[in-house]
Biopython code that builds the backbone (N, CA, C, O; Angstrom):
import numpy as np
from Bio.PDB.StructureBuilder import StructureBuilder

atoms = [
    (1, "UNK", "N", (19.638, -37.103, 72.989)),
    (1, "UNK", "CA", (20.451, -36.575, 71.902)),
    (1, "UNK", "C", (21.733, -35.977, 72.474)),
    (1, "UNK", "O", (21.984, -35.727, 73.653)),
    (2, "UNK", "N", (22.531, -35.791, 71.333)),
    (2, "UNK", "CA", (24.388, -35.389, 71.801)),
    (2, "UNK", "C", (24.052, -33.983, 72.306)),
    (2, "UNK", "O", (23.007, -33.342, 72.199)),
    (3, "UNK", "N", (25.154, -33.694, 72.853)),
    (3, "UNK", "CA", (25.030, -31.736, 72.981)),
    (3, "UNK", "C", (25.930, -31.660, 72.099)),
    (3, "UNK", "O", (26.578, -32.595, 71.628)),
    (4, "UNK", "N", (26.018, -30.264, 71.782)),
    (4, "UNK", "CA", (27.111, -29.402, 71.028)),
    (4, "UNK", "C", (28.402, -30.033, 71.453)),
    (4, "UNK", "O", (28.505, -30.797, 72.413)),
    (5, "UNK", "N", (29.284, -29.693, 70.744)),
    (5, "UNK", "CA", (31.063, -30.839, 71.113)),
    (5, "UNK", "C", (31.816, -29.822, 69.694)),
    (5, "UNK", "O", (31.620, -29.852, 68.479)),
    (6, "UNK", "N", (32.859, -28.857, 70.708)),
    (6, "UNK", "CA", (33.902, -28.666, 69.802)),
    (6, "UNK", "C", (34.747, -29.481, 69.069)),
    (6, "UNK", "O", (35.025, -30.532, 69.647)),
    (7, "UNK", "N", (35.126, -29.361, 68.233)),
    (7, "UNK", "CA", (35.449, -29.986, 67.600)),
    (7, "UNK", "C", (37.233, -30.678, 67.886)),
    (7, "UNK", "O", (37.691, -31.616, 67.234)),
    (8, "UNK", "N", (38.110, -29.816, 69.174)),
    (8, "UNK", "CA", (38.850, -30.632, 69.774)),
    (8, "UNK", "C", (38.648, -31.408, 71.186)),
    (8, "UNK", "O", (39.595, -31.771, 71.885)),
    (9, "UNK", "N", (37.615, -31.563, 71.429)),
    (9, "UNK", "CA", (36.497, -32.679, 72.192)),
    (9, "UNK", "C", (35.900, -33.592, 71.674)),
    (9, "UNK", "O", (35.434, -34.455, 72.418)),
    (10, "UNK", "N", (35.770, -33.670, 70.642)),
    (10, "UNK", "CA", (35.502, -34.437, 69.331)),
    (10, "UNK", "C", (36.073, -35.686, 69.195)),
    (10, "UNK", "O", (35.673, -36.849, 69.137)),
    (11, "UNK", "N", (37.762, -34.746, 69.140)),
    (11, "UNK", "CA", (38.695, -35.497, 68.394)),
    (11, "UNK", "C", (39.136, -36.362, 70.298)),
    (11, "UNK", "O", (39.293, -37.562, 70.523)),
    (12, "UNK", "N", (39.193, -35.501, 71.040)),
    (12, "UNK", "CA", (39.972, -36.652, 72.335)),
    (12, "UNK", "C", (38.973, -37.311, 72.733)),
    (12, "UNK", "O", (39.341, -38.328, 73.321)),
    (13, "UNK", "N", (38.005, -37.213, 72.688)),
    (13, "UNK", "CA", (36.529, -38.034, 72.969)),
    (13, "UNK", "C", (37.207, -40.039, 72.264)),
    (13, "UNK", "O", (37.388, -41.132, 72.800)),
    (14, "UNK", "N", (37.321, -39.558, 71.083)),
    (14, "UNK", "CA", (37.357, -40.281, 69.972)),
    (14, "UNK", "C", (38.384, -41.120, 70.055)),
    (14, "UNK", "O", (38.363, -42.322, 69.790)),
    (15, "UNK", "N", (39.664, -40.212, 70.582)),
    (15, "UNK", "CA", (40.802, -41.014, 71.277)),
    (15, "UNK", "C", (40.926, -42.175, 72.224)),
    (15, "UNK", "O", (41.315, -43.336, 72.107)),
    (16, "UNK", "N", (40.216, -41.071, 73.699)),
    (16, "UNK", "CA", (39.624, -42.257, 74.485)),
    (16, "UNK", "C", (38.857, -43.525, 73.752)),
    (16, "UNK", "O", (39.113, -44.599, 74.295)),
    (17, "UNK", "N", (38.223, -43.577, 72.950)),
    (17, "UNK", "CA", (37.554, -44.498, 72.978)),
    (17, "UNK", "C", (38.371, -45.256, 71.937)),
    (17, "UNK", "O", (37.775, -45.988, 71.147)),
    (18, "UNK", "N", (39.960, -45.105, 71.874)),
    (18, "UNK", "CA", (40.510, -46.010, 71.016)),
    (18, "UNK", "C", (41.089, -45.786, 69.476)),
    (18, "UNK", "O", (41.772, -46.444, 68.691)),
    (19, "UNK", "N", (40.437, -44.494, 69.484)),
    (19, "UNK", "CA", (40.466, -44.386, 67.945)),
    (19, "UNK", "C", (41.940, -43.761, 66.955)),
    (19, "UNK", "O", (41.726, -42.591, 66.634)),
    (20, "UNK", "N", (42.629, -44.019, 66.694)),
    (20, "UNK", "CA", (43.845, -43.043, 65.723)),
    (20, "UNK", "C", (43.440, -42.135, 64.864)),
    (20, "UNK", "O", (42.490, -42.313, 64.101)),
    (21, "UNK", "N", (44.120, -41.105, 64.923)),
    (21, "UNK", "CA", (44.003, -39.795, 63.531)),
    (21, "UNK", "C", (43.619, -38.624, 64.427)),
    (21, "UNK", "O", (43.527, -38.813, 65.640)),
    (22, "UNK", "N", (43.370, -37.321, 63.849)),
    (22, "UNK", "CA", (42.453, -37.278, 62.487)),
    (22, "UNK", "C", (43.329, -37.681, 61.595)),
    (22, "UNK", "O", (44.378, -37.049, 61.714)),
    (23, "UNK", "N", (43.355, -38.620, 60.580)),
    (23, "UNK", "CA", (43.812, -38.358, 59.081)),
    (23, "UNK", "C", (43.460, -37.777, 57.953)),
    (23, "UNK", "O", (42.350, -38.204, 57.634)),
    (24, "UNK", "N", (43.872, -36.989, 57.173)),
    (24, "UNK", "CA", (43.639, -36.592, 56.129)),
    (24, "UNK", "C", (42.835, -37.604, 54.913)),
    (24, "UNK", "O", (43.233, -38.752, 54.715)),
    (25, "UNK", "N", (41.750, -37.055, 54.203)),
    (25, "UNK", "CA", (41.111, -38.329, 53.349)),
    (25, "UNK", "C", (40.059, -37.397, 52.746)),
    (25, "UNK", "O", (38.882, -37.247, 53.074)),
    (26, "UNK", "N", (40.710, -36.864, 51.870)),
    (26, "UNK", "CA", (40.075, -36.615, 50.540)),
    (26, "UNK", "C", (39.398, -34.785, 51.094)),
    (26, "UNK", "O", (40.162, -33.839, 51.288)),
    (27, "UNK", "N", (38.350, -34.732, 51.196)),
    (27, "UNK", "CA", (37.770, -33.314, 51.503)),
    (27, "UNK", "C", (37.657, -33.317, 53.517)),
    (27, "UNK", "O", (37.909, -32.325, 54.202)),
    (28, "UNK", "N", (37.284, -34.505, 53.998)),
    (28, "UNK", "CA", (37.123, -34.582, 55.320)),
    (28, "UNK", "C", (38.011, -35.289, 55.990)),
    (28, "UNK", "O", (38.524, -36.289, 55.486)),
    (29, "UNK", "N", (38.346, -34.811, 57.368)),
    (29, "UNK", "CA", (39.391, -36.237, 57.994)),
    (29, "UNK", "C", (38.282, -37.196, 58.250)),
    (29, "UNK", "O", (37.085, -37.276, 57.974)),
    (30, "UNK", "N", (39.505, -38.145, 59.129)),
    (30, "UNK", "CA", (38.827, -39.245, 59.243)),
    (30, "UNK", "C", (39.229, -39.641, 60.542)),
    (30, "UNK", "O", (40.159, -38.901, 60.863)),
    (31, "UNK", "N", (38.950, -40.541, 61.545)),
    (31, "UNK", "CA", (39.307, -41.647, 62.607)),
    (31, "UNK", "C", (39.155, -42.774, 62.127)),
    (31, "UNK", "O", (38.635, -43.160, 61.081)),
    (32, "UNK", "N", (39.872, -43.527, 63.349)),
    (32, "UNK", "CA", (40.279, -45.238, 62.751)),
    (32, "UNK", "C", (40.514, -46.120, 64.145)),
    (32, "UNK", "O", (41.382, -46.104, 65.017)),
    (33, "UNK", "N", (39.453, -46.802, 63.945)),
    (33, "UNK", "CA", (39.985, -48.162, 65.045)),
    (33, "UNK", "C", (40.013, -49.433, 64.477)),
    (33, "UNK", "O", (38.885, -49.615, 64.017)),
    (34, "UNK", "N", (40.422, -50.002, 64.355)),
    (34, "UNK", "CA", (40.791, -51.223, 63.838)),
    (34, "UNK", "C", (39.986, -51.323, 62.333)),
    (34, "UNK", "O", (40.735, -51.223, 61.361)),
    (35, "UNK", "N", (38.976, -51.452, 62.134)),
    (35, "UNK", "CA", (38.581, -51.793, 61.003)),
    (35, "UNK", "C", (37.087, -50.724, 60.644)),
    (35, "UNK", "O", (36.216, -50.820, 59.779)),
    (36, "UNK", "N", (37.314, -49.746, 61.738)),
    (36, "UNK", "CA", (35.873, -48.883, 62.056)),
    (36, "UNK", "C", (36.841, -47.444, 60.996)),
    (36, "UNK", "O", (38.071, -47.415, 60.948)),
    (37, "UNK", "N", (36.008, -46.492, 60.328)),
    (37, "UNK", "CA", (36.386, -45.347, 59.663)),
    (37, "UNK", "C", (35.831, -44.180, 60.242)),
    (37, "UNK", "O", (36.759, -43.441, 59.914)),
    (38, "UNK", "N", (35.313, -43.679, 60.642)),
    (38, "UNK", "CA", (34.771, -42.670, 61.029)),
    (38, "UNK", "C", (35.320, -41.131, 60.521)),
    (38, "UNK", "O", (36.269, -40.425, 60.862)),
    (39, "UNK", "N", (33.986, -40.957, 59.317)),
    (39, "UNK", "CA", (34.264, -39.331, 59.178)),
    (39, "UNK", "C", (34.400, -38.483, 60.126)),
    (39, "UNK", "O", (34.046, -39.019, 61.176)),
    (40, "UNK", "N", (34.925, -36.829, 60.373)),
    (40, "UNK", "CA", (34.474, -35.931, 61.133)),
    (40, "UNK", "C", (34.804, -34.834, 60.697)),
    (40, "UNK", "O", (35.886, -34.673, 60.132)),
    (41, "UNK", "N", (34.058, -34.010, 60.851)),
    (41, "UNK", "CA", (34.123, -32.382, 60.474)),
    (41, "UNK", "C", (35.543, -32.203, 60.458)),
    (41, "UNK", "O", (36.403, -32.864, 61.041)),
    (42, "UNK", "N", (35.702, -30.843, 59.425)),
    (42, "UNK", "CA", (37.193, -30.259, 59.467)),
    (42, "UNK", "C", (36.900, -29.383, 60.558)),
    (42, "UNK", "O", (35.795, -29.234, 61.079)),
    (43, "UNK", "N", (38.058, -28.766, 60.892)),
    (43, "UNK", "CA", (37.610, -27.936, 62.055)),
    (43, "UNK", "C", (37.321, -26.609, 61.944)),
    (43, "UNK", "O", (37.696, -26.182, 60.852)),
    (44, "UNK", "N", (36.930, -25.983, 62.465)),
    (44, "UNK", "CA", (36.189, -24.769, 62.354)),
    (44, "UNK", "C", (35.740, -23.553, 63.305)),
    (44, "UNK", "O", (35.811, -23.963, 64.463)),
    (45, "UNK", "N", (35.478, -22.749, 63.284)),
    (45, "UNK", "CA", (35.546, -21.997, 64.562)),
    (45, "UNK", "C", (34.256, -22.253, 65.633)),
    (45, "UNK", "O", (34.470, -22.208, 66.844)),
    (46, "UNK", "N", (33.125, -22.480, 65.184)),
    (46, "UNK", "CA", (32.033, -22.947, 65.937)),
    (46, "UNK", "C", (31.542, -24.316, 66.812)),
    (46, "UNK", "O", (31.981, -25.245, 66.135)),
    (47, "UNK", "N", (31.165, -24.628, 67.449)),
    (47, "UNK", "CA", (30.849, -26.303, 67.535)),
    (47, "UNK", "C", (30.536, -27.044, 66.693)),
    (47, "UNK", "O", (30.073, -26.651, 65.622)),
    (48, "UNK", "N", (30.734, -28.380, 67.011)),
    (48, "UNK", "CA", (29.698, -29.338, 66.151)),
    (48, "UNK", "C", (28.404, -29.676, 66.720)),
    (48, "UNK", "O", (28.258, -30.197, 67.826)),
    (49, "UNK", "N", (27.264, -29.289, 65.743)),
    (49, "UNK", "CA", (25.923, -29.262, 66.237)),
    (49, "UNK", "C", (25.498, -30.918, 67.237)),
    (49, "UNK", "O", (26.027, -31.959, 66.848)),
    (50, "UNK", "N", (24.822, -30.939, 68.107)),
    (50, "UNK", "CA", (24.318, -32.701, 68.430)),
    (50, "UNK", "C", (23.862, -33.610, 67.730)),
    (50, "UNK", "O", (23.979, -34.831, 67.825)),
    (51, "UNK", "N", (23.157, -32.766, 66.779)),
    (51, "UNK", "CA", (22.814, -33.613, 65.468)),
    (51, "UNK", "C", (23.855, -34.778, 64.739)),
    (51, "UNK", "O", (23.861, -35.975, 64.448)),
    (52, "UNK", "N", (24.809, -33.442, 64.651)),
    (52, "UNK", "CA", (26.040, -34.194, 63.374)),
    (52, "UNK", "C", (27.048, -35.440, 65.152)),
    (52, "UNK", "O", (27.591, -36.542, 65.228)),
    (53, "UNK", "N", (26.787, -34.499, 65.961)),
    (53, "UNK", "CA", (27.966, -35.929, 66.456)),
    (53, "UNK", "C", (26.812, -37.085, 66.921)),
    (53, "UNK", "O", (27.343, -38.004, 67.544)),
    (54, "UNK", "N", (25.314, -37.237, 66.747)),
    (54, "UNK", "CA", (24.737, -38.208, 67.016)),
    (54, "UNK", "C", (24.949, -39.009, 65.683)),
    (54, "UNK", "O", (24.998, -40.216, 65.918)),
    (55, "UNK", "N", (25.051, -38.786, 64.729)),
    (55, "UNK", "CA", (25.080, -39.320, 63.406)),
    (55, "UNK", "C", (26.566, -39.509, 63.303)),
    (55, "UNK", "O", (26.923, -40.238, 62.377)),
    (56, "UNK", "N", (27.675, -38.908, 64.206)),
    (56, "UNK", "CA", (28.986, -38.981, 63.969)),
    (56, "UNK", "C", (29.017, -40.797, 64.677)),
    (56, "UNK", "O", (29.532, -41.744, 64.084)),
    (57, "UNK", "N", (28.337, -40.874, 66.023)),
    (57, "UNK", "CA", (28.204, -41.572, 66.822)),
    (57, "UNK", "C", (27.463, -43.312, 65.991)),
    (57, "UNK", "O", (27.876, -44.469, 65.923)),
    (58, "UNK", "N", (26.412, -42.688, 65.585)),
    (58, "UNK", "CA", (26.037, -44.070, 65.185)),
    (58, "UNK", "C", (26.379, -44.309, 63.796)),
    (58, "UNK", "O", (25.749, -45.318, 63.479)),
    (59, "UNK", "N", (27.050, -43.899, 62.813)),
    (59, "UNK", "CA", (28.074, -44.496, 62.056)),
    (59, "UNK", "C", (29.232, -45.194, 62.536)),
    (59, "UNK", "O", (29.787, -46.006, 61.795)),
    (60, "UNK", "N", (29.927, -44.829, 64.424)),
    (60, "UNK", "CA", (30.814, -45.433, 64.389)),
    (60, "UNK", "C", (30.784, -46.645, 65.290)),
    (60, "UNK", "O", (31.734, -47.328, 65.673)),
    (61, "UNK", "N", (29.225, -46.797, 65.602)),
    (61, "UNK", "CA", (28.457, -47.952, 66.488)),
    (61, "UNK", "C", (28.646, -47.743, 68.060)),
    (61, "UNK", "O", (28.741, -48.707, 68.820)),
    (62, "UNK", "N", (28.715, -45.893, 68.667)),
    (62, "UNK", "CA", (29.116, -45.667, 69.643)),
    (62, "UNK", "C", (27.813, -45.544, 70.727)),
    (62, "UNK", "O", (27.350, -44.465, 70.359)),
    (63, "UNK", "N", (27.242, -45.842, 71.458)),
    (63, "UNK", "CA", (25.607, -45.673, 72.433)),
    (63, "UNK", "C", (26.573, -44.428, 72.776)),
    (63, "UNK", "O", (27.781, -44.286, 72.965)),
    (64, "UNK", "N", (24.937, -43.232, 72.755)),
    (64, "UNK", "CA", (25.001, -42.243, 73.475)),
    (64, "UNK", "C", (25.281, -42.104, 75.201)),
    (64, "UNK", "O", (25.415, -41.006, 75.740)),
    (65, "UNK", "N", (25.331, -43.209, 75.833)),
    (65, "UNK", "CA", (25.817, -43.602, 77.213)),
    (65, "UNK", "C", (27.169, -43.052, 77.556)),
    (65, "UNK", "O", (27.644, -42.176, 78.278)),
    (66, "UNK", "N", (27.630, -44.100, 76.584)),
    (66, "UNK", "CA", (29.351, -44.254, 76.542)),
    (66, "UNK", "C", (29.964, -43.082, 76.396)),
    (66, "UNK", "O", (30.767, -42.567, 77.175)),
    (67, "UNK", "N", (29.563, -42.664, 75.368)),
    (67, "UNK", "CA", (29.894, -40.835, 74.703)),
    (67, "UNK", "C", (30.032, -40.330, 75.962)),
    (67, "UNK", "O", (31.168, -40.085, 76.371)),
    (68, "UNK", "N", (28.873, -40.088, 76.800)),
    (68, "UNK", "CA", (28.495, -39.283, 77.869)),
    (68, "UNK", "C", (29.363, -39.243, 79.065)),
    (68, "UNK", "O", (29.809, -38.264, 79.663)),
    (69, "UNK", "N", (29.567, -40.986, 79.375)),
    (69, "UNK", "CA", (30.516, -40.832, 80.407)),
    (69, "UNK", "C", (32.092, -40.365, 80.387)),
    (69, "UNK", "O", (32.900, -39.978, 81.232)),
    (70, "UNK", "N", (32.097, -40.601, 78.998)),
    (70, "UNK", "CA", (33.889, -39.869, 78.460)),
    (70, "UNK", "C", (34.398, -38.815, 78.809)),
    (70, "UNK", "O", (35.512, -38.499, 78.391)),
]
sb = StructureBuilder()
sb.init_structure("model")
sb.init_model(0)
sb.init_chain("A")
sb.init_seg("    ")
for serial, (resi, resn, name, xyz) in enumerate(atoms, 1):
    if name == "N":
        sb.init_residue(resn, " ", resi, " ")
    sb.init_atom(name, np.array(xyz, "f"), 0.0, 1.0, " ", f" {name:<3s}", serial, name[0])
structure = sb.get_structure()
């Protein structure tokens, strides 16, 4: 499972792996790689739990490997 990931580790994690934004989209941002969307938390003062970025992760078809070595 993920560990905890602030939420601007989140976002350059997400970078590396290609992605544009955050964009704005409705109540939550969003990321974008080519044809992939990926919700993510607004930001906030606490982490994001491992839970939410394992579920952040396999909505955006990312193996917990890859994440790891980033």
């Amino acid at each position: 499972m993920s560990k905890n990931v602030s939420w601007r580790k989140l976002v350059q994690k997400f970078r590396r792996l290609g992605f544009d934004g955050p964009y704005a989209g409705g109540r939550h941002l969003f990321m974008k790689r080519e044809n992939i969307k990926v919700i993510i938390p607004n930001p906030h003062h606490n982490d994001i739990s491992g839970h939410l970025v394992a579920e952040i992760l396999k909505q955006a078809g990312i193996p917990n490997d890859i994440w790891d070595k980033i």
